[in-house]
C-alpha positions in Angstrom: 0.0 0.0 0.0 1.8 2.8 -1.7 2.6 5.9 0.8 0.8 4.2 4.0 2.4 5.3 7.0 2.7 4.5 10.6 0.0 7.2 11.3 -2.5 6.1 9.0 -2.5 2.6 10.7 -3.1 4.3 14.0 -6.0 6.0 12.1 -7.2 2.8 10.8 -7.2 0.9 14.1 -9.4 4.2 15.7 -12.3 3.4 13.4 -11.9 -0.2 13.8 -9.9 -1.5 10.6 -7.0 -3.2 10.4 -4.1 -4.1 8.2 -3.3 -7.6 6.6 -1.2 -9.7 3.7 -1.6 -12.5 1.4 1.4 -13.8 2.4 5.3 -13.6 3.8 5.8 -12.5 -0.2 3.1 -10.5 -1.4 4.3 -7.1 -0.7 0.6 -5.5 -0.7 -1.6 -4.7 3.0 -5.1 -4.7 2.7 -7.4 -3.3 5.0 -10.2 -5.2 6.5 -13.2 -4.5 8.4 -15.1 -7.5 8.4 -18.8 -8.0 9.8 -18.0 -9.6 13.2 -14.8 -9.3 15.6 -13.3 -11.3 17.8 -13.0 -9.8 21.5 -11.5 -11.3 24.6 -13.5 -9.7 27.6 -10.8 -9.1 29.8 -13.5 -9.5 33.1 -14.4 -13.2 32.0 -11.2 -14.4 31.4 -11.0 -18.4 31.3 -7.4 -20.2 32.6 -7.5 -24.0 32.8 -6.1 -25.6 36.3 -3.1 -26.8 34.4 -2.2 -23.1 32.8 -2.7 -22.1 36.1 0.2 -24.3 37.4 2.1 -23.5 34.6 1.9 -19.8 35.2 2.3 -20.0 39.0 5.7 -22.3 38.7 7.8 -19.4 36.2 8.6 -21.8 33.7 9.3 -19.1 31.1 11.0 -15.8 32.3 8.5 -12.7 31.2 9.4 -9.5 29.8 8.2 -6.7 28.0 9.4 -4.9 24.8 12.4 -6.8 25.0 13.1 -7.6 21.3 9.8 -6.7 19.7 10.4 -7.1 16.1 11.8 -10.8 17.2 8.8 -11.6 18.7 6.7 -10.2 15.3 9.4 -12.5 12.9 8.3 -15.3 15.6 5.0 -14.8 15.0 5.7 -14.4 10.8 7.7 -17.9 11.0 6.3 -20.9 9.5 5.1 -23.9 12.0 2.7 -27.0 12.3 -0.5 -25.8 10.9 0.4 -22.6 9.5 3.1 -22.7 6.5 1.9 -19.2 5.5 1.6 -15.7 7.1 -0.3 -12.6 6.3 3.3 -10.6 8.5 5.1 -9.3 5.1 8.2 -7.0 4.9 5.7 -4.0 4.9 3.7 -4.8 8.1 6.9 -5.7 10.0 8.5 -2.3 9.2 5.1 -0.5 10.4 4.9 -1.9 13.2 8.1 -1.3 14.2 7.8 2.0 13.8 4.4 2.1 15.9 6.9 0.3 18.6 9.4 2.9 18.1 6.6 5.4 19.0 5.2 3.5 22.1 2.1 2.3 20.5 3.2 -1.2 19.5 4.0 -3.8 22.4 5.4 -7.2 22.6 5.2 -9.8 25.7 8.4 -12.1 25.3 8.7 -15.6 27.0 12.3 -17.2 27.6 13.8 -20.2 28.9 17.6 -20.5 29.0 18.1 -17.4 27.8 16.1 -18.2 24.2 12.6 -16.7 23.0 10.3 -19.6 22.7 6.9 -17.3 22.6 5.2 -14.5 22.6 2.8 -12.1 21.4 2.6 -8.4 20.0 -0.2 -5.5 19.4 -1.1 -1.6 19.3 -2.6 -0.4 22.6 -4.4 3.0 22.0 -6.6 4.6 24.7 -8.0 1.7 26.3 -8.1 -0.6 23.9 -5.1 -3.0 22.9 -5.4 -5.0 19.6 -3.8 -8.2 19.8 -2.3 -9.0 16.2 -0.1 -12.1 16.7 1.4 -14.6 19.4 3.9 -17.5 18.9 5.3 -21.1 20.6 8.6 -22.3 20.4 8.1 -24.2 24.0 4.4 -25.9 24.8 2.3 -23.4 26.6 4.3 -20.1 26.2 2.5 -18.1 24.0 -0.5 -19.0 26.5 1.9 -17.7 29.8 2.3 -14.9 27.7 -1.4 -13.8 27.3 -1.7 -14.7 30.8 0.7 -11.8 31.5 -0.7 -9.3 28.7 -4.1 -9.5 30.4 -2.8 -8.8 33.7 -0.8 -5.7 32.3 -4.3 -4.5 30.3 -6.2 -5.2 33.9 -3.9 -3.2 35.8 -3.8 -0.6 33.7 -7.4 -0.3 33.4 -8.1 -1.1 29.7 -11.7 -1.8 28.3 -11.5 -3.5 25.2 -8.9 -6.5 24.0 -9.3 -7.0 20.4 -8.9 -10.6 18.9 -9.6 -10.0 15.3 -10.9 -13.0 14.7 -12.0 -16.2 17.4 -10.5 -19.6 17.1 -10.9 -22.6 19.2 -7.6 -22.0 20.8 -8.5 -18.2 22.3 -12.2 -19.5 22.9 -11.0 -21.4 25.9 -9.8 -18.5 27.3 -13.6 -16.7 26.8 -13.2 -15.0 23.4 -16.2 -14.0 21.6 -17.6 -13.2 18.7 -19.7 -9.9 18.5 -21.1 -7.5 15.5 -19.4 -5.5 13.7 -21.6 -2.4 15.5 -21.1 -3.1 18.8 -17.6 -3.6 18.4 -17.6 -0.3 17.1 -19.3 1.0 20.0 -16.9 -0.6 22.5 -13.6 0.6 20.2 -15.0 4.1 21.4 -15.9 3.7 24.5 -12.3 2.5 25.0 -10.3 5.2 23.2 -11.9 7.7 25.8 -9.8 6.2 28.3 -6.5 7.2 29.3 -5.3 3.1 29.7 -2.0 2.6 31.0 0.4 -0.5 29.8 2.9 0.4 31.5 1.1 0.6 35.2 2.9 -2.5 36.5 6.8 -3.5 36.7 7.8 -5.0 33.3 8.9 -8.2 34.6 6.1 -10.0 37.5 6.0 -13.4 38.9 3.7 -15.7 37.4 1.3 -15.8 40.9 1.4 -11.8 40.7 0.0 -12.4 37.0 -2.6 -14.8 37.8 -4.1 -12.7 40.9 -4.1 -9.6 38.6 -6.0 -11.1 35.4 -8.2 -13.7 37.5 -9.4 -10.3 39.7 -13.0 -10.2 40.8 -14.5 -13.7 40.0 -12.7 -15.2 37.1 -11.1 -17.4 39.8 -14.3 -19.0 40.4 -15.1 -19.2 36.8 -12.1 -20.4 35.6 -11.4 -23.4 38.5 -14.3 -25.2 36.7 -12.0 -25.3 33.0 -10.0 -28.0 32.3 -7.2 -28.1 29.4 
């Protein structure tokens, strides 16, 4: 997309679009703005008992902004199930540049000193838009949403975009809503002055759970299973 900066994808995420590719090779972003998004209410947020134990024990050291545009190549990598990406050359320079401007965010899990998962999005206002997560080690890119919801609960954010729902981010209580009352929720949540930043970058994994299980997700989520 000829002459599309880092400024018209902040524009694009305030009114609820967002940027995709083909593929790894197709050098063209399209916008999309489909009929129904994917949301994951951060006050009914679903962790199985055994997530839970993972989480609690610190098998992966946690970080923040670490080596974001690893964590986005991580993500663009092929693996089981997914030979193809829509993370081109284009998107991967854009979103740098939103991460070089504070907008753009990445959650890195390590063990022995390696990344083996992770995720990355935009927070604006008090919405953050999850684009992409990654596992190099079973269940990191999981400890790492763990962590990202206890950083969006802590620093009071409404709204934690999905995209899309899949059976994977279902167990953790994603949804599927219209494409109005996402809208209605996008603004609701750019009025507020969010903060992803409100908590130390690095948190044990029992400080985590106790900030996204807040209120009573505990309850809920003692009756899941993985």
């Amino acid at each position: 997309m000829r002459g599309f900066g880092a400024q018209d994808l902040i524009d694009c995420y305030a009114r609820g679009v967002f940027p995709m590719a083909e593929g790894r090779d197709d050098p063209r972003i399209y916008l999309l703005d489909p009929d129904e998004r994917g949301i994951l209410p951060l006050d009914h947020f679903h962790i199985s008992r055994s997530l839970k134990k993972t989480v609690r024990q610190d098998l992966f050291q946690v970080s923040i902004n670490v080596c974001f545009q690893d964590v986005v190549q991580g993500c663009a990598a092929p693996a089981p199930g997914r030979e193809e990406t829509w993370i081109n050359s284009g998107i991967l320079s854009l979103y740098s540049e939103l991460h070089s401007l504070g907008i753009a965010h990445s959650v890195e899990c390590w063990s022995g000193g390696d990344l083996v998962g992770g995720l990355y999005g935009v927070a604006l206002g008090g919405a953050f838009f999850g684009e992409s997560m990654f596992s190099r080690r079973r269940d990191a890119s999981k400890v790492a949403l763990v962590h990202l919801v206890a950083r969006l609960r802590a620093g009071r954010f409404l709204l934690l975009d999905t995209q899309f729902t899949t059976e994977h981010l279902e167990r953790f209580g994603a949804e599927t809503i219209s494409r109005a009352d996402y809208r209605q929720r996008l603004d609701a949540a750019l009025q507020v002055d969010a903060d992803f930043r409100k908590i130390a970058d690095e948190i044990s994994g029992q400080q985590a759970l106790d900030l996204a299980l807040s209120g009573d997700q505990d309850r809920q989520s003692s009756t899941q299973t993985s």
